[in-house]
N, C-alpha and C positions, 0 to 999 in steps of 0.2 A: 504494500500500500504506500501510496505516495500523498502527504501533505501538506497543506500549507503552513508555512512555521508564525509564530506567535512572535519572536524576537525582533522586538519596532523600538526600544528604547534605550537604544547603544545613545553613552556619551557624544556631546557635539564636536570635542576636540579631537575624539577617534576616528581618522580622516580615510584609514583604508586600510586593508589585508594586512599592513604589517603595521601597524600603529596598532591594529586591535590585537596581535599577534606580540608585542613586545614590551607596550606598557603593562599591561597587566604582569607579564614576568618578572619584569625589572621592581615593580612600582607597588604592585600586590603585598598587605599585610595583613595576616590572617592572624588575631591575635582567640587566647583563649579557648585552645585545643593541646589540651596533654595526654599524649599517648598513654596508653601501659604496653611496654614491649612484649612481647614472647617470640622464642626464638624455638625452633622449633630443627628436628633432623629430616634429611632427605633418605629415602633410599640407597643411596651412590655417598651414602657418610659427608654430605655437604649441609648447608644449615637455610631457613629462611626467616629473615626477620620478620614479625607481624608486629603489626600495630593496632590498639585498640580501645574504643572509645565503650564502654560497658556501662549500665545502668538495669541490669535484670531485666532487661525486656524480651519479647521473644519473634522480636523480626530486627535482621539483621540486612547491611547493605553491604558487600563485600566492593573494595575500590580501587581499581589496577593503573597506579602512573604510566607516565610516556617515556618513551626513548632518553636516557640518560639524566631520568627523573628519581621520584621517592616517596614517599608518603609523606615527607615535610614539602613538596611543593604547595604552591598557594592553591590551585586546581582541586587539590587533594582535602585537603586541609579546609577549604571552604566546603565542599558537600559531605564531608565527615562532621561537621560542625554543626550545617542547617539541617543535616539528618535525623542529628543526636538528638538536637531542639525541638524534633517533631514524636521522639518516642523511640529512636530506633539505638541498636548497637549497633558498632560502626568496626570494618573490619580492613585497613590498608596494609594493604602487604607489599614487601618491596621485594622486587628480583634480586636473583644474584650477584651482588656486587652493588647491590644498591642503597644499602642500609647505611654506608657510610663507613664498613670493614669489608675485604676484599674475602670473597668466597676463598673455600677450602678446594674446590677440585679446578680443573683442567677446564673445565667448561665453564661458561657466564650463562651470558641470556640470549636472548635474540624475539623477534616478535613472534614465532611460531612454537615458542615453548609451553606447552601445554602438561605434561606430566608436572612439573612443579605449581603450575594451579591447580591441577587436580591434588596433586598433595595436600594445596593451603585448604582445598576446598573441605576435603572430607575429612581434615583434622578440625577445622570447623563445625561441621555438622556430626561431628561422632558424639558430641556430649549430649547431644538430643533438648539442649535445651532453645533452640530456633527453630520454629516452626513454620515460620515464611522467608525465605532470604531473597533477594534481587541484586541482583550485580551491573556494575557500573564503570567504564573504565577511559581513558583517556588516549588519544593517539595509538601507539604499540599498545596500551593495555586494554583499546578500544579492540584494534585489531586481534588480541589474544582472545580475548573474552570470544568474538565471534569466533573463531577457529575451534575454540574449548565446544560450544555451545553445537556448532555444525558436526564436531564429532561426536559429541555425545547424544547427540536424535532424540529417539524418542527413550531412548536409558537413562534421560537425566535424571536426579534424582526430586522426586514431588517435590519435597519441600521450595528447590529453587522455581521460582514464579515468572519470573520477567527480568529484562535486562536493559540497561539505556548506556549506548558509548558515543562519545563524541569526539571529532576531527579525526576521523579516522582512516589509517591508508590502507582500504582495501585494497588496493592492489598495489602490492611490494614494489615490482618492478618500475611502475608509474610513476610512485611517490618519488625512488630512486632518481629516476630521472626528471622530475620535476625538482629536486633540489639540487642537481646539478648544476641549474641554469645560473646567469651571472646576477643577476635579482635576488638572489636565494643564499648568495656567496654568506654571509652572515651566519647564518643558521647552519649553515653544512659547515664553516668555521668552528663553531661554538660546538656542536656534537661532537665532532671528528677530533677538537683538542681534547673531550673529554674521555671518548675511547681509547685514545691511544696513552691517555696517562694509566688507564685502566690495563692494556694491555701490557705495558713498561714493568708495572708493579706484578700483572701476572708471569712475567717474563722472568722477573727475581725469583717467583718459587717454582717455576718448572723451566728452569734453563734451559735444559738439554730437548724440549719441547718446543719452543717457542722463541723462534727467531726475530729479534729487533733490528735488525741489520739495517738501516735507510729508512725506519721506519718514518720519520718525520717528513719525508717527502708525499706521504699517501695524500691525497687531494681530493677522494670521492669517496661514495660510500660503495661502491663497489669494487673498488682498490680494495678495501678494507674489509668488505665479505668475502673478497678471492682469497686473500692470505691470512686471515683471521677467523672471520664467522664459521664461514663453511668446513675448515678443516678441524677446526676444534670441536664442533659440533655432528659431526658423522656426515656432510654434505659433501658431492664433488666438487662441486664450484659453487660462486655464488650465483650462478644462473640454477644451478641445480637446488641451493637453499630460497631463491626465492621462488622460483615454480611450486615448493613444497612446502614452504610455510605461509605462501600470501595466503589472506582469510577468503577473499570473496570464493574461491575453487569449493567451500562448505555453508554457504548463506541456505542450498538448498535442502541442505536436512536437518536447518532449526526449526524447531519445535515449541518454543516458550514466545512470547509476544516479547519483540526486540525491536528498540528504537535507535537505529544510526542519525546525526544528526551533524551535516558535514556544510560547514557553510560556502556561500560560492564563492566567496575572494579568499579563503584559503588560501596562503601561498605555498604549502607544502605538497596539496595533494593535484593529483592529474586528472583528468576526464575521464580516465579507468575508476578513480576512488568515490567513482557516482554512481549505484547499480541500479539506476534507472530501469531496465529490464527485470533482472531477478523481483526487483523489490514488486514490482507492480503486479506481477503474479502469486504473491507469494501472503499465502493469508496469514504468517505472523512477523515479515517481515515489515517495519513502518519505518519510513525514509523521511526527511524533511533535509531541507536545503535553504535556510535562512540566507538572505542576501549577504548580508552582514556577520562578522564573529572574529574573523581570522581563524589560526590555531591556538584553541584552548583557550580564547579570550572569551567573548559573550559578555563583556561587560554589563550594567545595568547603571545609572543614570542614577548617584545619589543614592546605591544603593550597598551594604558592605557584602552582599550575597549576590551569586553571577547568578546570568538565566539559565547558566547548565544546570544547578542546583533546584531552580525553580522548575524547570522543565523536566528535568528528572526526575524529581518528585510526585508531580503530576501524574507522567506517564505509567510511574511504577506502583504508585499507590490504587491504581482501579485494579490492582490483579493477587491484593493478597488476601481479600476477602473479609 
């Protein structure tokens, strides 16, 4: 289903796709949000941090960061906050290497990692005390969440309800190439320094694994899934890790009512990251396409809560009954 988005009362000083995309990053304070950590074991003896806002309730919103994010983003941090205020426990969890200590194994993350949400997921739901949870996620944890969601069909488990992710690159390779461009240099900047300081320090504790050799000359993000992503992670290339972790290839066998919500001046995502088609047949998938947002902005006008929060909430509160 395709519709009309709500988001009419962006700031006047927010002049376009990256104004809306960088003051809030820069500029955003989310005050009044204290985690309780747990840190929790993988499988593969690796660790994940969670974070968590708790009040004995028994519907929960589980909240997946972006790309070289965390649960202390502002993004984060503001619908963990307006969620709490409304009754709910709050559950953000960070990827690998994202909590602010560098993981224990050989692998990080990448956007099509789904066994370590499934982990966060059902270490969550095993204490049985959530009885509706909805999930929620941002850019790569927009994109995780639908991949999670596509493979699990109709297996999910009841209790999860509904999900809402936003600025999201459904298609890997698009996005890719959409941040290549010279417009974009900024943000493929600022990622790209922070991977590879991530890679430098993973390079200390698996030497003999992980060659740094010239690394500072990388310049793209597919520089950096050829020689990084893809071999750490069981990929042949990174043409091979993004044909097999972009999400849209699983839009077709979600199951739970899912709202993408991908604005049009976006400057990160491509005309692939619109699925126009899928969505429109597709009776739980609901698209909307706000003129306005950037990535992960959505501001609101005087107000200290974005419309991803408002619209999230909305969306996800007619389906838990």
């Amino acid at each position: 289903m395709i519709s009309n988005s709500s988001y009419d009362n962006h700031p006047f000083y927010i002049k376009n796709g990256h104004f809306e995309t960088i003051i809030p990053s820069f500029l955003r304070e989310i005050k009044g949000v204290e985690y309780s950590r747990e840190r929790i074991n993988t499988p593969d003896d690796d660790f994940l941090d969670l974070d968590w806002l708790k009040a004995g309730n028994d519907k929960l919103i589980i909240l997946s960061h972006g790309l070289e994010g965390s649960s202390d983003r502002h993004y984060v941090k503001s619908m963990a906050k307006y969620f709490h205020l409304q009754g709910w426990d709050v559950l953000a969890w960070n990827y690998r290497s994202c909590s602010g200590e560098i993981n224990r194994a050989l692998r990080m993350y990448h956007h099509g990692v789904t066994d370590d949400y499934d982990t966060m997921i059902q270490h969550a739901l095993k204490s049985n005390v959530y009885k509706k949870v909805v999930l929620s996620g941002f850019s790569m944890g927009g994109s995780t969440t639908l991949k999670y969601l596509g493979e699990q069909g109709s297996t999910i488990d009841p209790r999860i309800k509904a999900a809402a992710v936003f600025s999201v690159p459904c298609n890997l390779w698009d996005s890719a190439l959409q941040l290549k461009k010279s417009e974009n240099r900024f943000y493929r900047k600022r990622f790209l320094r922070k991977m590879l300081q991530k890679i430098k320090l993973k390079a200390e504790i698996y030497p003999n694994q992980i060659n740094i050799e010239g690394v500072d000359k990388i310049k793209t993000f597919a520089e950096f899934d050829e020689r990084f992503t893809a071999p750490l992670h069981g990929f042949k290339d990174a043409e091979d890790f993004y044909s097999s972790s972009t999400s849209d290839q699983f839009y077709h066998n979600i199951k739970i009512p899912t709202l993408i919500v991908n604005a049009k001046n976006d400057p990160m995502l491509g005309n692939k990251c619109y699925p126009f088609d899928v969505a429109a047949a597709h009776p739980f998938l609901h698209l909307e396409i706000p003129k306005h947002g950037g990535h992960v902005g959505f501001s609101l006008k005087r107000k200290k809560y974005s419309w991803m929060d408002v619209r999230a909430y909305e969306f996800l509160n007619q389906f838990i009954g």
